[in-house]
C-alpha positions in Angstrom: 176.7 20.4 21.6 175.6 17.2 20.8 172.0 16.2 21.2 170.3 12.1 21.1 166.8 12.3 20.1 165.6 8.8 19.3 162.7 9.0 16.9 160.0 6.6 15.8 161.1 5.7 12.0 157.6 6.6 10.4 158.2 10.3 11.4 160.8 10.2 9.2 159.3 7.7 6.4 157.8 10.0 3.8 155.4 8.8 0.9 157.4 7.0 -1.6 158.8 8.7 -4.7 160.0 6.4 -8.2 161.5 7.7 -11.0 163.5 5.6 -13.6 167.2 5.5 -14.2 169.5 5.1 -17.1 171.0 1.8 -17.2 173.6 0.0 -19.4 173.8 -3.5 -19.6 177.5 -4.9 -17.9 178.1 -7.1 -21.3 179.2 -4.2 -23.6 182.2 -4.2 -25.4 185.0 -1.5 -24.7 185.0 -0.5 -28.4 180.8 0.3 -27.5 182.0 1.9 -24.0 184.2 4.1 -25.9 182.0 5.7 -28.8 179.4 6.2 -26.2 181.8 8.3 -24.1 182.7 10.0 -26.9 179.1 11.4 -27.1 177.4 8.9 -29.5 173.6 9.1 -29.5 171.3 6.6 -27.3 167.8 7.4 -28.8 166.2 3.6 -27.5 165.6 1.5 -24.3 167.4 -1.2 -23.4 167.2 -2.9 -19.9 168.7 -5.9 -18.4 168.7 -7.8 -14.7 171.0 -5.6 -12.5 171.6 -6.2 -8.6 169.0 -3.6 -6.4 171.5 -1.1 -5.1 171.0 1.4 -1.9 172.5 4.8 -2.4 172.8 7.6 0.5 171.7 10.9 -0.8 170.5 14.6 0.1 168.4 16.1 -2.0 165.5 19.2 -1.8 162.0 18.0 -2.1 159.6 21.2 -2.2 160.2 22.9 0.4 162.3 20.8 2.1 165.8 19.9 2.7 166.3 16.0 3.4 168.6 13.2 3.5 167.9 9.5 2.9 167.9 6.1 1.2 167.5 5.6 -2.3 166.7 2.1 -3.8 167.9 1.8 -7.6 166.4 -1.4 -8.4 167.0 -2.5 -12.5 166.2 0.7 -14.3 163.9 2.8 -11.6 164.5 4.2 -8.3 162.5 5.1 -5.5 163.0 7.1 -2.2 162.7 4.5 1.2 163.3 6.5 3.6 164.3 9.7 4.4 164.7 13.0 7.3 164.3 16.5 7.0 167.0 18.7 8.3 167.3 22.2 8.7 169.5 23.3 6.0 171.0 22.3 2.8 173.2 19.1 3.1 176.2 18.4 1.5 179.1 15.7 2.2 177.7 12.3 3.6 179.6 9.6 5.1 178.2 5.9 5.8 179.4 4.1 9.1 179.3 0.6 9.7 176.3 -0.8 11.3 174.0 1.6 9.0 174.6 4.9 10.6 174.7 7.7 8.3 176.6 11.2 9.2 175.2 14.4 7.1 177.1 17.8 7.7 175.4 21.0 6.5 176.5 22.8 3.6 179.2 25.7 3.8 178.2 27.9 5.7 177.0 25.4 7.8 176.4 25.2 11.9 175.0 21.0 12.0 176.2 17.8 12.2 173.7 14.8 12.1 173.9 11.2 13.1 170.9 9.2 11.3 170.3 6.0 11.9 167.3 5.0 9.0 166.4 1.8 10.6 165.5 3.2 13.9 165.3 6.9 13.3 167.3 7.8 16.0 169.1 10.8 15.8 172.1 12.8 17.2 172.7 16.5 16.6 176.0 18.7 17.3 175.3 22.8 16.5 178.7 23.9 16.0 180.1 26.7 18.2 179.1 30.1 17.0 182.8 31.2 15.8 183.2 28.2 13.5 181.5 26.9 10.1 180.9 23.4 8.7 182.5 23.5 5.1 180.3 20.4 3.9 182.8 17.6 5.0 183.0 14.7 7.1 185.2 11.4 7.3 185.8 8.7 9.8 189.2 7.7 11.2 190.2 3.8 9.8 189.3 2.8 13.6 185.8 4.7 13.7 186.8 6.5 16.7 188.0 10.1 15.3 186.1 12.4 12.8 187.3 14.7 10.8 185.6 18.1 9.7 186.7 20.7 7.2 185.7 24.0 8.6 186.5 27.6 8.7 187.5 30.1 11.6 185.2 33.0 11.0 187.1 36.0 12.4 190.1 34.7 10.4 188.6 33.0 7.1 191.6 30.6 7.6 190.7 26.7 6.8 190.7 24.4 9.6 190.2 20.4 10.4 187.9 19.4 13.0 189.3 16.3 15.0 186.2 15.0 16.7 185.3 12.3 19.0 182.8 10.3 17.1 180.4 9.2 19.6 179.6 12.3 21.1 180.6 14.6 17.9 182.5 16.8 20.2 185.4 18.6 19.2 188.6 17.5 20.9 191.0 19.5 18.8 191.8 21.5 15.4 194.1 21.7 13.1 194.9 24.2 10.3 194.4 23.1 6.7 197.3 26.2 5.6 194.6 27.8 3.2 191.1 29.2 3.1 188.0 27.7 1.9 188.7 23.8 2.7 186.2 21.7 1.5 186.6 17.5 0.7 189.2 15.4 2.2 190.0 11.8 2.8 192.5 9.5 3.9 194.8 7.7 1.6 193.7 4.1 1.5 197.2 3.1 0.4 200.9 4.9 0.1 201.3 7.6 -2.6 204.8 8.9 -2.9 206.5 9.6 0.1 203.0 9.5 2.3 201.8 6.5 4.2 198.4 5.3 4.0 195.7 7.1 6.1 197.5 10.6 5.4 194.6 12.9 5.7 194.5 14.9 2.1 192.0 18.1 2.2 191.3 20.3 -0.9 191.7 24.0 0.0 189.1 25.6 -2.3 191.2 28.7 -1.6 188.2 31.2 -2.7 188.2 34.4 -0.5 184.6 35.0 1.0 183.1 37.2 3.2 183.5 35.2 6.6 179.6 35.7 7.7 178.3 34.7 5.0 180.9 31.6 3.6 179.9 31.9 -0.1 179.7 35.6 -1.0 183.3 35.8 -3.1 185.7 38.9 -3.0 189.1 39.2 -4.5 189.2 36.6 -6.4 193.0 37.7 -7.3 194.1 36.5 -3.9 192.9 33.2 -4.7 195.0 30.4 -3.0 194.0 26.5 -4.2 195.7 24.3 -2.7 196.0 20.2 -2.2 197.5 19.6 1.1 198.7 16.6 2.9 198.6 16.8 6.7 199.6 14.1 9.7 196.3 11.8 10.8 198.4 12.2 14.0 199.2 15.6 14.9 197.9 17.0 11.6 201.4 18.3 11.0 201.9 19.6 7.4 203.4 16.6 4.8 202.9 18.3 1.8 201.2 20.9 0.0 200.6 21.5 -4.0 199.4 24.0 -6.1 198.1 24.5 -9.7 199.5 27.1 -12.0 196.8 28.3 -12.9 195.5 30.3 -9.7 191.9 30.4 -10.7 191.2 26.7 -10.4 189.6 26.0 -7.2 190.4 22.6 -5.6 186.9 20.8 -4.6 186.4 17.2 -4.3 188.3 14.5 -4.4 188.7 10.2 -5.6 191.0 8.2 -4.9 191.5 5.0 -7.8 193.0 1.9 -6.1 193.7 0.6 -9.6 196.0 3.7 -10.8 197.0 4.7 -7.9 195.7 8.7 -8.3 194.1 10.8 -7.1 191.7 12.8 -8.9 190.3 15.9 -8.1 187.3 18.3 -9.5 188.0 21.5 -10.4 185.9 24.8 -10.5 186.9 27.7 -12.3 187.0 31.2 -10.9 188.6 33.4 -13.8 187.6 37.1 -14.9 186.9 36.2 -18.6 184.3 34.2 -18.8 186.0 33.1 -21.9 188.4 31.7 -20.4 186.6 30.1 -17.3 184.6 28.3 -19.7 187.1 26.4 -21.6 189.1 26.1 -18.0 190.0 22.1 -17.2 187.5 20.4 -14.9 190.6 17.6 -13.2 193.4 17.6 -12.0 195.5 14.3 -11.3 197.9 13.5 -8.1 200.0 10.6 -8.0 201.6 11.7 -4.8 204.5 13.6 -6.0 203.1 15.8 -8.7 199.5 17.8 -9.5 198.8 18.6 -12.9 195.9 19.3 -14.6 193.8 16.5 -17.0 194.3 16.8 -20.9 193.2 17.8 -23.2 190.4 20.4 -21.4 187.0 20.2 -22.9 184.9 23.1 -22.8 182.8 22.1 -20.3 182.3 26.0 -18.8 185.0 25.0 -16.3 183.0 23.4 -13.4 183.4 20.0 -12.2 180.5 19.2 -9.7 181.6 16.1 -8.2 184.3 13.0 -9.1 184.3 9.7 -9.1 187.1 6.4 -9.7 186.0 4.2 -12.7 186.7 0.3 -12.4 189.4 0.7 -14.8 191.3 3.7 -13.0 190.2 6.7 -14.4 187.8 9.2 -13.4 184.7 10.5 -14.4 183.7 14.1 -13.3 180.0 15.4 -13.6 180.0 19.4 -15.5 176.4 20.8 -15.0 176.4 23.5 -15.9 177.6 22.0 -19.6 175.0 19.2 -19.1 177.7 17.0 -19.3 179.7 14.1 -17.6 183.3 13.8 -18.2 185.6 10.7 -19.1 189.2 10.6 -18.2 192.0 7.6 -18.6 193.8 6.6 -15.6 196.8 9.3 -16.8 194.0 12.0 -16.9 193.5 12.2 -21.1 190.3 13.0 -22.1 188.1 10.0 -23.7 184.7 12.0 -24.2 181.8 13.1 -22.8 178.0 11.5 -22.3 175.2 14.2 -22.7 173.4 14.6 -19.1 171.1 17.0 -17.9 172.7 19.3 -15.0 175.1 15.9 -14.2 175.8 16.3 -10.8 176.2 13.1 -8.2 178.1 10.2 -8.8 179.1 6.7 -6.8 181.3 3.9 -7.9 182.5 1.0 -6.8 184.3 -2.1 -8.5 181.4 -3.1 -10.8 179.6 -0.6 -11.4 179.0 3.5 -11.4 175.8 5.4 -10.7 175.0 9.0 -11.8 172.2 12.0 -11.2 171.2 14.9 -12.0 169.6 18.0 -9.9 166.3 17.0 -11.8 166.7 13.7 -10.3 167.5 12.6 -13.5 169.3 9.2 -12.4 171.4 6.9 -14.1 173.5 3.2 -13.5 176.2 2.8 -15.4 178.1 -0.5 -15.7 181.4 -1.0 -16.9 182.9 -4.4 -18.4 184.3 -5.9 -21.1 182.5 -9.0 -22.6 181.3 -10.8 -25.4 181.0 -10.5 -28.7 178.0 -11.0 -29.3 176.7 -7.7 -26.6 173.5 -5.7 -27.2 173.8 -2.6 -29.4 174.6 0.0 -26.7 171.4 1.8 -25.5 169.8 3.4 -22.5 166.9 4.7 -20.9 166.5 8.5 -19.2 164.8 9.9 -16.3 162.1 11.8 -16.8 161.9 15.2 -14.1 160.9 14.7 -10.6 160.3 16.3 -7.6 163.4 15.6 -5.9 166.7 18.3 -6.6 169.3 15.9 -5.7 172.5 17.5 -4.4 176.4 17.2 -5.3 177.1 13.4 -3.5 175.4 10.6 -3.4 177.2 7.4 -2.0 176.8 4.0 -1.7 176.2 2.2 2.4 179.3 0.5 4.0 178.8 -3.4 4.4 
């Protein structure tokens, strides 16, 4: 049921937070770029002009769960506004006009329509036989929605078609796997598929259906990429890994390589082996393979992003770590990173936290000669715990 409850904005408006942000000046050479990603140590500070940037973000601050605006403005950031909801949030998705769509975390019963400059809000509680997996995306014409959710007497995947005014559901569709989690829609033809095919990552972990994150039998494991009708939601393709143990999680699509990539988290038995598992996998619409060669990066790719150049970079935690990768998936390096976690892009420029709200902006380039020796500046801890995404608002 969906549920309008317009707000006054300063119930919403909490005391401002700052914290400072890593920031690399645009005008470094690739030769600079490269030794840096390679791991190359930044000890000093150096800051230049950069354009104030917005970025949409959920994030736990004490005691509470909230979503909201995030000015990144040269080197420092600071919290503008923001809304407490109930639970963890995951997956956010910007609409035009400034409206902002959250959907709880997996388990997860809500779907929230924020608007920050008015405060309004709508709520749909999802019906008690169904669980949000984290997901949401909008339809190219804004009127359909798309949820990644799971059937809880079955623990089968399924994709919420909604109508996006009222959040209702108007139909589902299944996602031929368990544990779905991101999806988008293919901004341009890969393969045989058309742009706008709907591509969901089937995470593929068995849990317990109640609880959506407790994990049993972890030998029936079942990751899959599939590629489903925008439609009908009839099945146009479906890939697997070889190795079984690599869950399927979240997904970025590069205009300039024409790829997909896709962060992986590793489930195996030996912790061994999970730790020096590969943390991307690259589709170019006929193929998934994963990226080479695999750095030990204890096998868990936290979120993904499109570099300018058509790579990828994914963010490891849990190794304190963000990963580089060409636009054929090789390895370039790593950048130290404490518990890397969200990251945005676009054409410019790339942004990347941390849990600790630990923030950085990154900008890519290639320029002069004469550039600045490479350096950058690190965010001390705050209070905020800033979760997997982060994006940036639709103009």
């Amino acid at each position: 049921m969906a549920i309008d409850s317009p707000r006054a904005e300063a119930r919403h408006q909490r005391p401002r937070t700052t914290g400072s942000a890593v920031f690399l000046d645009k005008g470094i050479s690739r030769r600079q770029l490269l030794l840096w990603a390679g791991g190359m140590s930044c000890p000093s500070v150096w800051a230049a002009p950069a354009q104030d940037t917005t970025l949409l973000a959920a994030w736990q601050q004490q005691d509470e769960q909230r979503i909201g605006l995030l000015a990144v403005s040269g080197a420092h950031w600071s919290v503008q506004r923001s809304l407490a909801v109930p639970t963890r949030a995951h997956g956010l998705w910007s609409e035009p006009g400034g409206g902002l769509l959250a959907v709880a975390r997996r388990p997860g019963d809500w779907l929230l329509r924020w608007h920050p400059r008015t405060g309004k809000t709508q709520w749909h509680w999802i019906d008690g036989d169904r669980r949000f997996n984290g997901h949401v995306i909008a339809g190219a014409g804004g009127a359909t929605l798309w949820t990644t959710e799971t059937d809880l007497d079955s623990a089968q995947g399924m994709l919420g078609v909604r109508e996006a005014q009222s959040l209702e559901k108007t139909d589902e569709w299944a996602t031929h796997g368990m544990d779905p989690h991101q999806l988008l829609a293919l901004p341009q033809p890969a393969g045989d598929l058309p742009a706008g095919t709907l591509m969901v990552a089937n995470g593929g972990i068995p849990t317990l259906p109640k609880t959506g994150r407790s994990k049993r039998a972890l030998n029936r494991m079942d990751s899959s990429l599939v590629a489903l009708d925008p439609a009908n939601g009839a099945l146009r393709g479906q890939w697997r890994l070889n190795d079984p143990h690599l869950s399927i999680r979240h997904l970025a699509w590069n205009p300039v390589s024409g790829t997909l990539g896709i962060a992986l988290q590793a489930e195996h038995p030996d912790k061994t082996v999970q730790h020096a598992a590969p943390v991307l996998a690259v589709w170019d619409g006929r193929t998934l393979r994963t990226a080479e060669p695999p750095p030990a990066l204890a096998g868990y790719g936290g979120d993904v992003c499109a570099l300018p150049g058509g790579g990828f970079a994914v963010s490891c935690p849990r190794a304190h770590r963000l990963a580089l990768f060409n636009a054929t998936g090789h390895c370039t390096g790593t950048i130290e990173h404490t518990e890397a976690y969200a990251l945005a892009a676009n054409r410019q420029q790339w942004w990347l936290a941390s849990s600790r709200s630990e923030a950085g902006l990154l900008h890519s380039g290639v320029a002069a000669s004469a550039s600045p020796p490479l350096k950058a500046r690190h965010a001390g801890k705050g209070s905020l715990q800033i979760d997997n995404h982060w994006i940036l608002p639709r103009v």
